[in-house]
N, C-alpha and C positions, 0 to 999 in steps of 0.2 A: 267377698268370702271365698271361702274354699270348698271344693266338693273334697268332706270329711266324710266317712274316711274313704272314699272315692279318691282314685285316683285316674290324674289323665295322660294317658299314652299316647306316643306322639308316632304317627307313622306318615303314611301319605293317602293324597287323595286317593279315592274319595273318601266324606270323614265318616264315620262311624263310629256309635255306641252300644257298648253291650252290656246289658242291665245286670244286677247280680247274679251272683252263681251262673250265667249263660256259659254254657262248653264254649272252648274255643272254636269249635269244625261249626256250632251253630251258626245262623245266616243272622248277622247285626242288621238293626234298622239304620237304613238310607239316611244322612242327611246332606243336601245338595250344596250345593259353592255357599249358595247365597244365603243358605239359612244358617252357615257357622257362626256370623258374630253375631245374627240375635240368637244363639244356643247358649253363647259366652254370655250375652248380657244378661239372659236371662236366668242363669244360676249363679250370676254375683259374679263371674271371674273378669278380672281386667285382662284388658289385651297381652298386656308386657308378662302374662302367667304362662303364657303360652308363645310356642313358636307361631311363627308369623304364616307357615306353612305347613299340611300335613293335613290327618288325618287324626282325629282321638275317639276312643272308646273306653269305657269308664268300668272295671275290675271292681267289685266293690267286697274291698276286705282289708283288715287291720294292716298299718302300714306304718311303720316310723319313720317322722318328718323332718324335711330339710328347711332350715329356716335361710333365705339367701339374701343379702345384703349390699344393695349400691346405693352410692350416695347420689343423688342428682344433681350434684354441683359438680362431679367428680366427670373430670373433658375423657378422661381413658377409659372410666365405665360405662359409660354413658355412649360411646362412639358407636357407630354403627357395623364394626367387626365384634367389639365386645358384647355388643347384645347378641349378636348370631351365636358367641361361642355359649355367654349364659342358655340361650334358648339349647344349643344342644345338649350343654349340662344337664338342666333341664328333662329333656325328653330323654338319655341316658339312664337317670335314676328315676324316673315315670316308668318308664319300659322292666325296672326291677321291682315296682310296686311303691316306688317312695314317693309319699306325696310332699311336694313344695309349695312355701311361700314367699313368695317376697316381699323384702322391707326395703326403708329406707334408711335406720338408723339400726342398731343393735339393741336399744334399750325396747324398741314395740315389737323385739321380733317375739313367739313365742317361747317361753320357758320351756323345756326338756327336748326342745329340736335341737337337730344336730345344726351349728350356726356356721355358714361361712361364708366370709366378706370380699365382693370380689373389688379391687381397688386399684388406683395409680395408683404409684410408690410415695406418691408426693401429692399426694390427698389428706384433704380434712381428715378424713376418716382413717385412710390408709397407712400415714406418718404417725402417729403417736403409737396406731396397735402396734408396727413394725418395730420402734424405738423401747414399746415394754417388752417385747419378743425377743432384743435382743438382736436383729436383723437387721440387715442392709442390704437393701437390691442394687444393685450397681448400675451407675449412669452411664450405660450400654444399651446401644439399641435391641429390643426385642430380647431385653434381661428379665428375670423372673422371680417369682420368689413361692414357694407353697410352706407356708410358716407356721405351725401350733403355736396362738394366741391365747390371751383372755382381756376381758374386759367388764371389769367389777367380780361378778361370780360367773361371767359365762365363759366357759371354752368354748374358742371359736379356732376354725381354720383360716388363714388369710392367703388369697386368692392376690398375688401384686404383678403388678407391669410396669417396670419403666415407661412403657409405650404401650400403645394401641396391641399390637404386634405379640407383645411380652403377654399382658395380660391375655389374650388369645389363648397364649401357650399354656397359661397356668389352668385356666380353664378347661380345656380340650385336654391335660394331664388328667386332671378330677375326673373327668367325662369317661378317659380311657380304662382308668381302673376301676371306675363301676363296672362296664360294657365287659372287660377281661376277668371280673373277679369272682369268687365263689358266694360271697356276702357283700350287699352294694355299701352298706353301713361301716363294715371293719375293710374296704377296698379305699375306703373315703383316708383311712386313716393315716392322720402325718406325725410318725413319732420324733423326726427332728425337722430340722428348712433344709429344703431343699433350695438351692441359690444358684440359678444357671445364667450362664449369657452366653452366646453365640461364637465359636470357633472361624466360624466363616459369614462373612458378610451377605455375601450370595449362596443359596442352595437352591438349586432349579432343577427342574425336570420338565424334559422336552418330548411332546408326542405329535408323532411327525404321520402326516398325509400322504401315504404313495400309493393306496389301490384303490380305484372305483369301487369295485366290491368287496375288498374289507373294510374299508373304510368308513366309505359314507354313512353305513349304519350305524358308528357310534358320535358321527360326527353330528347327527341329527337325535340324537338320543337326552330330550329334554329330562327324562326321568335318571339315566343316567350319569351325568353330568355332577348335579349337586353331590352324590355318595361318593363320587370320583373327589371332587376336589375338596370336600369336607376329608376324605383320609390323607390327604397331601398336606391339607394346613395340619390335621392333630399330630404328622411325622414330623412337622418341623419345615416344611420344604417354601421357601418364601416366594419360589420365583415357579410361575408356568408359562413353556414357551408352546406352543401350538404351531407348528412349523409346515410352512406346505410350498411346493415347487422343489424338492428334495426328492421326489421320487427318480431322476432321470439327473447322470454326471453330463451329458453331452445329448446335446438335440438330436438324437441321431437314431431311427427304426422305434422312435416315439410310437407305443399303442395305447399304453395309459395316460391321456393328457389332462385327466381332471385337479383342479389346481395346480398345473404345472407353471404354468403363467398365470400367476391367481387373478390378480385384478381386473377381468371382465370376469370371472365367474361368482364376483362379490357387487360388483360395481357398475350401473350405466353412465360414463363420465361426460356430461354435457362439452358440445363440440366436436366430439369426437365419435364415429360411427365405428367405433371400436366392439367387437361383440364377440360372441362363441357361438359358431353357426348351429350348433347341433344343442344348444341349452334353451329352455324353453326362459322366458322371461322372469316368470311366476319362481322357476327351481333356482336362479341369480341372486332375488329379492328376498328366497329363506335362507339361501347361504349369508347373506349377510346378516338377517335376524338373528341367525344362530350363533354367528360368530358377536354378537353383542352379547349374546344371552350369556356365553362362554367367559367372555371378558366381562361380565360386569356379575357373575355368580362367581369366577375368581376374586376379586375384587371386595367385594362383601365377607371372602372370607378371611378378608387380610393380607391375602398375596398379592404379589405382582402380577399382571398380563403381557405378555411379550407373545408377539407376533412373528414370527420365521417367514420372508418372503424369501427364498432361495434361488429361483429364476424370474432374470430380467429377458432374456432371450424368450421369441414367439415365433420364430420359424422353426417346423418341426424339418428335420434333413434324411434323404433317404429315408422317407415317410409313406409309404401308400395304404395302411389300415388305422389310422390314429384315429378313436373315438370322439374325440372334440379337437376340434381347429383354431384357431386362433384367427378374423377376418376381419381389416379395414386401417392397418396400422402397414406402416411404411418408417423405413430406417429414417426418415425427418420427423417423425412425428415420433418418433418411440421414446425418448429422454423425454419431450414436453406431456407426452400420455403418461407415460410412469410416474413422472412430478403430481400431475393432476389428479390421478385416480389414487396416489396417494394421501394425498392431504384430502380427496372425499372418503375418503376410509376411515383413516384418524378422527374427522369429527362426525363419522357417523358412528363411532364406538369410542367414544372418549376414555372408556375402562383402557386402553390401551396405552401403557405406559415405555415402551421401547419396542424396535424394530429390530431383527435381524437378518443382517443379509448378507448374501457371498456376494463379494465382488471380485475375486478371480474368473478367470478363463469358464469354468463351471458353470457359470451365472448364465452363461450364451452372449458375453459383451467381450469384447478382444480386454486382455491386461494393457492395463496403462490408459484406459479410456478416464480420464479423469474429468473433462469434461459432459460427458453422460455422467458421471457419478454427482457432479454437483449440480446438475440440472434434479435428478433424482429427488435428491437428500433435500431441495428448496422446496417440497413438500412438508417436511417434515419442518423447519424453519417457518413457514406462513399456513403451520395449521393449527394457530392460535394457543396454543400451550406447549412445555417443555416433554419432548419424548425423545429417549435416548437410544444413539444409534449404536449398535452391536453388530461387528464385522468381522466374520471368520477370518481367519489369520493367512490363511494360503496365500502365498505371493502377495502379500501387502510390503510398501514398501511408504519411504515419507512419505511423497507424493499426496498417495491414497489417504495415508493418516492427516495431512494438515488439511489433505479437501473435506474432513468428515469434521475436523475441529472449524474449521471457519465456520459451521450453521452454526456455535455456540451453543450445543446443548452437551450432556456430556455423551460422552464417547468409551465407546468400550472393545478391545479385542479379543477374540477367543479362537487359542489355539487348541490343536488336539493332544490330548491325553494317551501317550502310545499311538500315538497313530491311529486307523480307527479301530482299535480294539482296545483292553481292559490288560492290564501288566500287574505284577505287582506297584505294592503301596508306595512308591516312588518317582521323580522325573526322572526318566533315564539319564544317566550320565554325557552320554552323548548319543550320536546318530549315526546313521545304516552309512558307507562310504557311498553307497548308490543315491544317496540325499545330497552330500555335499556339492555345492557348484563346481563345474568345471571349468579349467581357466579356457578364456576364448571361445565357449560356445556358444555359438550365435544362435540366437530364437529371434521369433515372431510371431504374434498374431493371438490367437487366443489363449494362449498358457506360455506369454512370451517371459512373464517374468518367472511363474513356478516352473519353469521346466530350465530357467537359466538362472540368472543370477541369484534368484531368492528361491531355489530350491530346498535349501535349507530350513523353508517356511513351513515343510509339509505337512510336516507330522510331530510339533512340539513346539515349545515354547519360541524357538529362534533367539532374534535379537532383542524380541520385543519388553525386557525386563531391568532397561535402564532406571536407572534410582532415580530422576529429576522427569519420569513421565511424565506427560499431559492428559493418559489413559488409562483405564480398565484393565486388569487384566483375566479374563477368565477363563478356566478349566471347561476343556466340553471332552463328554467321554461318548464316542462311538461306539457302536453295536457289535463290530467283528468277531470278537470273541466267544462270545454265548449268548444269544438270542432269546432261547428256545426254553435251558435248561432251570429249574430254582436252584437261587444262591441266595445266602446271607452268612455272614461271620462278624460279628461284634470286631474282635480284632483286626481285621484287615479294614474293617470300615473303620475304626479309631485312627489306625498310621493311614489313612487315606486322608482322612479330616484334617490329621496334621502336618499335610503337605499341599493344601489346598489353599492355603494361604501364603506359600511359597514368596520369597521375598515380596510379599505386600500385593498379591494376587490375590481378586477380590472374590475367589470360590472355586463353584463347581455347577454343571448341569449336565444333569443324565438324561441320556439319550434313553427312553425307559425301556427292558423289557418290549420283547415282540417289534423294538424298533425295523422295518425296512421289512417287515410281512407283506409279501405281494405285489413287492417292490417290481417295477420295470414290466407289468401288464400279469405277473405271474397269479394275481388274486383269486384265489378259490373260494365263494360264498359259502358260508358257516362259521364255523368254529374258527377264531383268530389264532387259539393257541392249537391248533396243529393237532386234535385230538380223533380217530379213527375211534375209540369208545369212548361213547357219548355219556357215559353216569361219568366218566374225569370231567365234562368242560364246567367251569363256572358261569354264572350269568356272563357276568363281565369279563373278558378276558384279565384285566388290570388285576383280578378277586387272588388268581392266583400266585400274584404276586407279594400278596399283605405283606408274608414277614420281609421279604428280601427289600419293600421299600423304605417297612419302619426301620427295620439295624439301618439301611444306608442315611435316610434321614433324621434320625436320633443321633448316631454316632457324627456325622457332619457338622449339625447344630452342638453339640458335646459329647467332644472324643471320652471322654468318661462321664458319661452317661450311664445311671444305674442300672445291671444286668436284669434285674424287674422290669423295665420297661418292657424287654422281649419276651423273659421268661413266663411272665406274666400270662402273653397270648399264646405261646406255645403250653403253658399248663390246662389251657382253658381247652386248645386242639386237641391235644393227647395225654394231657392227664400226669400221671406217674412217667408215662414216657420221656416226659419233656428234655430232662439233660442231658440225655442219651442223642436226641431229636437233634438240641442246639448244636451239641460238639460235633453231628455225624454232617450235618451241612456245613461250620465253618471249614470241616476239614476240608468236605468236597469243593467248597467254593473257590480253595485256592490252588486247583488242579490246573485247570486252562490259564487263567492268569501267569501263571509259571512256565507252563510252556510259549507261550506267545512270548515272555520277555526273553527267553532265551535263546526259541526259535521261529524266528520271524519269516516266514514261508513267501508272506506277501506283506506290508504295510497297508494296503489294500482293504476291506471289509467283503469288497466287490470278488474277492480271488478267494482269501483264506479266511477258513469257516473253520475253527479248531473242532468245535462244537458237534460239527457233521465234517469231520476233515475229509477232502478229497488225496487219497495218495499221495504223497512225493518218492518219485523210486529213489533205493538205494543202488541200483544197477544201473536200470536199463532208460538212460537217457530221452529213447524216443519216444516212450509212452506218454503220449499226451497229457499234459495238466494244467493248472491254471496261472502258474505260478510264476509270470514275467518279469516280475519285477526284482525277481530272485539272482545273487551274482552266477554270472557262467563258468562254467556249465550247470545248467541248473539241475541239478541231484539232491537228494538229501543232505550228503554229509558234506556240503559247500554250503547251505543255508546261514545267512548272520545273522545272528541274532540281532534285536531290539535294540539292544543294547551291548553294540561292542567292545564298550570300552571297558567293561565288568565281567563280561561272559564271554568263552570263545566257543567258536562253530569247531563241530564235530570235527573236519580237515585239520584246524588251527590246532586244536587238541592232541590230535595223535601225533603231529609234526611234533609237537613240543615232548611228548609224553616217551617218543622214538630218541631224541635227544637228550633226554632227563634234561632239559630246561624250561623252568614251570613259571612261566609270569606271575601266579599268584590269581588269576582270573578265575571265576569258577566256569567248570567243566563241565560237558553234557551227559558226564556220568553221575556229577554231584544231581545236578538236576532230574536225571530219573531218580536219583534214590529220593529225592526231595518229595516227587510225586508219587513215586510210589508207596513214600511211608505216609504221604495225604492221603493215598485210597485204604490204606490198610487200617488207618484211624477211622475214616469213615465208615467202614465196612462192620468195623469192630463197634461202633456206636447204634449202626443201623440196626445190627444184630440186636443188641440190646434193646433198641426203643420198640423192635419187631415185639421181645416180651413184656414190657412195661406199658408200651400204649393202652388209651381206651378208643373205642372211635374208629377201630382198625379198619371199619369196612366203609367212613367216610369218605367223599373224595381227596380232604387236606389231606390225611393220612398218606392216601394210593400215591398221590400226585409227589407228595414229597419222598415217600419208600421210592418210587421208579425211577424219578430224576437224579436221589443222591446215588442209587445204584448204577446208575447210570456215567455219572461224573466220575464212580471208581472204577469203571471197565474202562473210559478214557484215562486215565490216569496210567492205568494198567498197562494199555496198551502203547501210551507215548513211550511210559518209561523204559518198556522194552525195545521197540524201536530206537531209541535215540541212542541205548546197547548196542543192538545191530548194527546201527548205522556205524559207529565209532569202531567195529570189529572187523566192519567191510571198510573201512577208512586204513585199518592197518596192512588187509590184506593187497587192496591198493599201493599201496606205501611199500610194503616188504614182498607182498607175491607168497606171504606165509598163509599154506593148506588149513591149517588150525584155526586161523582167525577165519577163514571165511566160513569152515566147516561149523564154529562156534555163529556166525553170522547169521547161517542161515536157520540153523537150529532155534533160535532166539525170535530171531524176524516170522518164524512159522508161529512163536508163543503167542507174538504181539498180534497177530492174524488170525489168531483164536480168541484173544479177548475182545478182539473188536466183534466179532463172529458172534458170542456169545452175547455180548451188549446188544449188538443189533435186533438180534433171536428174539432177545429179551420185551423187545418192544415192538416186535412185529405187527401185534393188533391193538396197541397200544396208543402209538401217532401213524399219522395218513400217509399213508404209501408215497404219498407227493408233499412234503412241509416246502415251501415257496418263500426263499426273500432273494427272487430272483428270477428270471429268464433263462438263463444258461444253464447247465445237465448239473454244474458244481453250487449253486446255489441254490440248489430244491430236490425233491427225491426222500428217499429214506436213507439209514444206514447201512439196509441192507445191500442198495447200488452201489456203494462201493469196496465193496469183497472183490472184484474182477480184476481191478484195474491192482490190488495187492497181491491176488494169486498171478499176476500178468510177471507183475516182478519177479517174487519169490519164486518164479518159475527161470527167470532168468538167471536170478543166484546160483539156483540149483544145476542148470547148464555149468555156469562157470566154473562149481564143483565139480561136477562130472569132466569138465575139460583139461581141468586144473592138475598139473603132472602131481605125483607123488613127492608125499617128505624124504630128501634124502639128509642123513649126516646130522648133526646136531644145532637146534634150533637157537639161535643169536641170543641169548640172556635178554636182550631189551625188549626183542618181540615177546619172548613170552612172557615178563613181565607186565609187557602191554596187556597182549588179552589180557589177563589171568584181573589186571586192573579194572577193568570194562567188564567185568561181571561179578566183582567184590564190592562189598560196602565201602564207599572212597572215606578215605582222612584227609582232613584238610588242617595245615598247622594251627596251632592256641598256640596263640599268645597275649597276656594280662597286660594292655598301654592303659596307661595314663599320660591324656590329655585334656589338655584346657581351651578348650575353642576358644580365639579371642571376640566374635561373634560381630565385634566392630573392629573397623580400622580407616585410618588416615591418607585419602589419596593422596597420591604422589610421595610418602615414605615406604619405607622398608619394612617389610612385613614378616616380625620372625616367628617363623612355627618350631615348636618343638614337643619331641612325643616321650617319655619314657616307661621305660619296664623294669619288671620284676626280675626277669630273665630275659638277657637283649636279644633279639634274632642277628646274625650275620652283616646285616646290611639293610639298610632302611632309604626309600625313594620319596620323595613327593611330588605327587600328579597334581598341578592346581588347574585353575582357567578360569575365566571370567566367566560369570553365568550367562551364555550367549554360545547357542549352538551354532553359530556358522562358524564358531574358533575350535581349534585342536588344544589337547592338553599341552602345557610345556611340564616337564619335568625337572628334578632338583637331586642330587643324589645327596644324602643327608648325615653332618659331620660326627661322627661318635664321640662322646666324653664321656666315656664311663656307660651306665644305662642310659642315657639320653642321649637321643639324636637333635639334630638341631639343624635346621638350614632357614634361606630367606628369600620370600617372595619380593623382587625386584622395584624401587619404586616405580621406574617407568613404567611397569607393570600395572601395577597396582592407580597408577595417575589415568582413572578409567572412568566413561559413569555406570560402571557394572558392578555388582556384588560379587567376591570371589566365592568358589568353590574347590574343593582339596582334601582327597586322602591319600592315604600310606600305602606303597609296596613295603611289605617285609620279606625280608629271605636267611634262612636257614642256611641253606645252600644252593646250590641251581638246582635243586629237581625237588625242595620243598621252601613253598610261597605262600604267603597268603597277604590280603588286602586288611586294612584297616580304615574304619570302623567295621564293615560291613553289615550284612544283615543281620544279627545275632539268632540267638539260637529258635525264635519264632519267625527270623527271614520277612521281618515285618519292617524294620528300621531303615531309617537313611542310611544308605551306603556310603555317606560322605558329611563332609560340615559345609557351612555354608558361611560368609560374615560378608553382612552389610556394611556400608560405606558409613561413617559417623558423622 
């Protein structure tokens, strides 16, 4: 039976009931672990009525019921992910007051309940309601369906799954829009089917171990954990990586050594007197508890568990304060230890379903040690079931890949997404000249291959994307970009999803939020998210994150995915605010993203921090900064972009702009106006949700108002910078008073809105935010005002020193400036093309583009999708509006998929590219055609 009309709420230990009418603030009566199932048996409820976990107390008042429906013959309902998601269904609409029952068939369920069947698509039950509906769930994994049925005279909702997986999703969908809705009854409601499957094979998210003291406290956090990964499966996110030895690129002035070398801080590996001097026995033995507890509470929910071991290296170097040591292991024993305490890992957490690990120079094992890797990886081969190995991309080369495919399990690569930071919704077209190999440099030893010949591995896809793989290929997005601040936009996370699949790329994993806190000893105990007033922080750090992970994981799993999903929980945060709330974050979200693809300061995560930017002068050379990797002289307006083969650096710009000959590239003026019409939207939206919210004085509210304000003072202030910079590029160039006098005037603006951003959040985050050791990767923003006024004080020198205008100013200079502080135009023009999308190696491959209105002259840029090639070009034959030229078969006799777009030219000093990013700067900049 049921407690009618009692209802039972599902929360957590310890359980408690609270009898009718009892106030909420009253004290419930106690009941202990052991008296929950005879409480259950003893008012008639079966087990399967309830979660298997929790706490209940009983509301006693009128409620309309859900009647719930699995078959028990049915292998997808019945699984033990599906029942977790029923159970949270379940306590969802408990917690609104709705009491549930469940059946087995539809004909015993109660009359006038709201009915719904949760089912495999290819079930008893499932297949005929699906076939009267009208519906088809498609034979795609973790495909779905939420269908308005019936069956004789009852309406019912069908709840379908292809899979285990599917059926999860459609569940945990029901779950969410009670949890988000204003009425749990009319939130149920499915006026047409919804039919989804999955964009991307993999969606993962990775949270990575780098501080003893931020860390370990959520690492041990049994009660946290379940609410953690229960809102990762309802986003959609199929994969959790838990990544640890990531804290430290090089063994070198090591202070935070906890899980750096993980496997004696999980593992005592018989034979070997292998240990961690400074860990007591008893702290080893819950690290490994917990790490089962992690992987097999993932696991239950549906997802995958993936393990990150990131260092094989145990000697700490230039070392004399490291917290834990590494004792009893010697370079002959290190390959047969690593092997061993591997495979005792794997079967002492079976929930572990793949490994990830660097095997570059990083790892603390020299490149090209191939032998170490396969002693390794023979772990994983003889520890009794299939776990697949996952290896960052960096300087891999065959070698490496045929040693990971010999154990015969499968195999996967993941390279980086921008390097390690977040770009726009795109693979860059190509890569920094400072990446490409140089001919004849000789390397050795531990970064023998990424520093020489597979340089090109660093930061992007490489070579790794030939059509006849044996491999994986997966998207991993590092932290460099923004850390710290909230993001979400529906559209940038849709053209993200649909580029994640990239010729036959089997996803994506985000590096989460707050990634690399505390990173390298820098950990400050408290507050993970960096908060100085304490009414912002959330329980969890992760809390603050909700929407930025549902857009990323809704839109991943389906780039159109309905706008309800999000609206939904921002209605429920701020009420009438909500539209205002959405537009005013995706605008801000695509502020930093934009600047990093255009100006890539550092490829690095370790150097450039857009987020909390440290400096780069526009002057004065010697002021110190972080920024090595940068071409020389390193200044500002020499920075390259991300992406040079689309974007030019400030320098390249004004050369061109001095000469009225315009490649067609977009410019670093276009790019401020870009961001600065993203903060002006923002700002214009914040404004507004400032008066429609409710809730205003909650922390979602505070948290989200500060950080999107926050994203428009940076926005502000690149875009004015990147002005400056371009104005001091001319006067460089020409020695014209104008432009720098316009330079510095500008550069003082940019210097005021960071000023003002900073101000803004003075008591807001901790004088010290930490994902780092060094002075540039911690601090506030108020630390770096000095090293700005350092400059703009040097500018101002060069004004003051700078002779007077004599005689009349060159037509081109003053055109220049006058361009560097106007809204830019860049050519329209209407092509029409037909991607061929397939094509024939080794024939002749003919592109042709036409117009409405032809431009002057039309190029084609193509290459084989494989960054360590340069474009070749084609100059493209006119017949009328159409251009036409042909990709070579020798060319083309490749096992690469091409890629190729258009220069257009008006004349030399107006260009533009095609396709490009259109007018939301969301799209491929290019086409792509696989091999047939």
């Amino acid at each position: 039976m049921l407690l009618t009309p009692a209802v039972i709420k599902v929360f957590s230990k310890p359980y408690r009931i609270m009898k009718k009418d009892t106030p909420r603030k009253s004290q419930p009566t106690e009941i202990n672990h052991t008296g929950r199932r005879n409480f259950i048996k003893l008012m008639g409820i079966g087990a399967a009525s309830l979660p298997l976990t929790g706490f209940a107390h009983i509301n006693i008042k009128a409620a309309s019921g859900v009647a719930l429906i699995t078959d028990s013959t049915d292998k997808v309902a019945t699984s033990a992910p599906a029942q977790w998601a029923i159970r949270e269904l379940i306590a969802s609409l408990n917690e609104q007051g709705i009491a549930v029952r469940r059946y087995t068939s539809i004909d015993k369920s109660e009359a006038g309940s709201l009915c719904i069947v949760a089912t495999g698509a290819g079930s008893s039950l499932g297949t005929p309601l699906l076939k009267a509906a009208g519906a088809h769930v498609p034979a795609t994994a973790e495909a779905l369906a939420l269908v308005p049925g019936k069956s004789a005279t009852r309406q019912v909702i069908i709840a379908a799954g292809h899979d285990e997986r599917g059926l999860v999703y459609a569940l945990l969908e029901l779950a969410d829009r009670v949890n988000n809705g204003d009425s749990s009854l009319s939130a149920l409601r499915v006026s047409k089917p919804v039919i989804e499957q999955p964009a991307n094979k993999v969606r993962g998210l990775n949270r990575l171990f780098v501080s003893d003291v931020e860390d370990k406290p959520w690492y041990n956090d049994r009660e946290m954990w379940p609410k953690y990964l229960t809102m990762l499966a309802s986003q959609r996110f199929n994969r959790f990586n838990l990544s640890m030895g990531i804290g430290y690129d090089f063994l070198q002035q090591v202070t935070d050594a906890y899980f750096l070398f993980a496997y004696p801080f999980l593992v005592s590996v018989p034979g070997y007197d292998v240990r961690v001097a400074e860990l007591p026995g008893a702290e080893r033995d819950n690290n490994l508890a917990m790490l089962k507890f992690i992987s097999e509470q993932t696991v239950a929910r549906g997802m995958e568990f993936r393990l990150g071991i990131w260092m094989h290296g145990y000697e700490w170097l230039r070392t004399t304060n490291a917290n834990y040591n590494i004792k009893g292991l010697t370079k002959e024993t290190q390959g047969p230890y690593c092997r061993d305490a591997l495979r005792m890992l794997l079967q002492a957490c079976p929930a572990i379903s793949g490994i990830t690990f660097r095997v570059h120079g990083e790892s603390g094992v020299n490149e090209g040690s191939y032998d170490f890797w396969k002693t390794v990886f023979d772990g994983i081969k003889t520890c009794g079931r299939v776990v697949e190995i996952d290896m960052h991309s960096k300087g891999i080369d065959q070698p490496m890949l045929d040693t990971a495919l010999s154990v015969g399990v499968p195999v996967t690569v993941s390279p980086k997404f921008w390097a390690e930071h977040m770009g726009m919704p795109y693979h860059q077209a190509d890569i920094r000249s400072l990446e490409i190999p140089k001919p004849n440099k000789q390397t050795s030893g531990l970064m023998a291959l990424s520093d020489g010949a597979r340089s090109f591995m660093r930061y992007g896809y490489g070579d790794l994307l030939k059509e006849d793989r044996k491999f994986d290929v997966l998207t991993r997005i590092w932290p460099g970009t923004q850390r710290l601040l909230l993001w979400g936009d529906p559209v940038t996370g849709a053209a993200q999803s649909r580029i994640f699949s990239f010729c036959g790329s089997a996803g994506v994993e985000l590096m989460e939020p707050l990634s690399f806190k505390g990173r390298r000893g820098s950990g400050i105990a408290g507050d993970r998210c960096g908060y100085a007033d304490a009414s912002l922080k959330p329980q969890w750090d992760w809390e603050k994150y909700l929407y930025s992970l549902r857009v990323f994981g809704r839109t991943l799993y389906n780039p159109d995915t309905e706008p309800d999903v999000w609206n939904r929980y921002l209605r429920k945060q701020f009420g009438p605010g909500a539209p205002d709330t959405q537009l005013a974050l995706a605008s801000a979200t695509r502020i930093l993203p934009t600047v990093l693809t255009a100006h890539a300061a550092s490829a690095g995560n370790n150097n450039y921090w857009p987020e909390m930017y440290t400096n780069m002068p526009i002057c004065n050379a010697k002021i110190k900064h972080p920024y090595s990797d940068s071409p020389a002289p390193r200044v500002f307006g020499n920075v390259s972009p991300l992406d040079p083969q689309l974007f030019l650096s400030i320098n390249e710009f004004i050369a061109e702009l001095l000469k009225s000959d315009h490649s067609g590239k977009y410019t670093p003026i276009e790019v401020a106006q870009w961001i600065e019409d993203h903060a002006d939207t923002a700002n214009k939206h914040l404004a507004q949700a400032a008066i429609k919210s409710t809730n205003k004085d909650k922390p979602e509210y505070r948290r989200m108002s500060i950080d999107v304000a926050m994203q428009v003072g940076l926005g502000k202030f690149f875009g004015a910078k990147l002005r400056a910079g371009a104005l001091y590029s001319i006067y460089e160039q020409t020695q014209d008073r104008i432009a720098l006098e316009e330079s510095l005037k500008v550069y003082r603006a940019a210097r005021e809105h960071w000023n003002t951003l900073a101000n803004s959040v003075k008591d807001v985050y901790k004088k010290d935010v930490t994902a780092g050791e060094l002075t540039y990767l911690r601090g506030h923003w108020l630390d770096r005002l000095p090293a700005m006024d350092e400059d703009i004080e040097a500018v101002a020198k060069l004004l003051t020193d700078a002779k007077p205008a004599t005689g009349a100013r060159p037509a081109n200079v003053a055109s220049a400036v006058n361009k560097c502080l106007e809204k830019p135009q860049r050519l329209a023009l209407t092509g029409h093309h037909k991607n061929p999308k397939k094509f024939k190696a080794g024939t002749d491959v003919e592109i042709a583009i036409a117009f409405n209105k032809a431009p002057k002259t039309a190029k084609l840029y193509y290459r084989h999708v494989n960054q360590g090639e340069r474009y070749e070009t084609a100059d493209m034959k006119a017949i009328g509006n159409t251009f036409k030229a042909t990709i070579p078969s020798a060319y083309s006799n490749s096992p690469y998929p091409l890629e190729y777009y258009f220069e257009l030219k008006q004349n030399p000093s107006t260009a533009t590219l095609y396709p490009g990013f259109g007018s939301e700067l969301k799209d491929q900049p290019y086409f792509v055609m696989r091999k047939a």
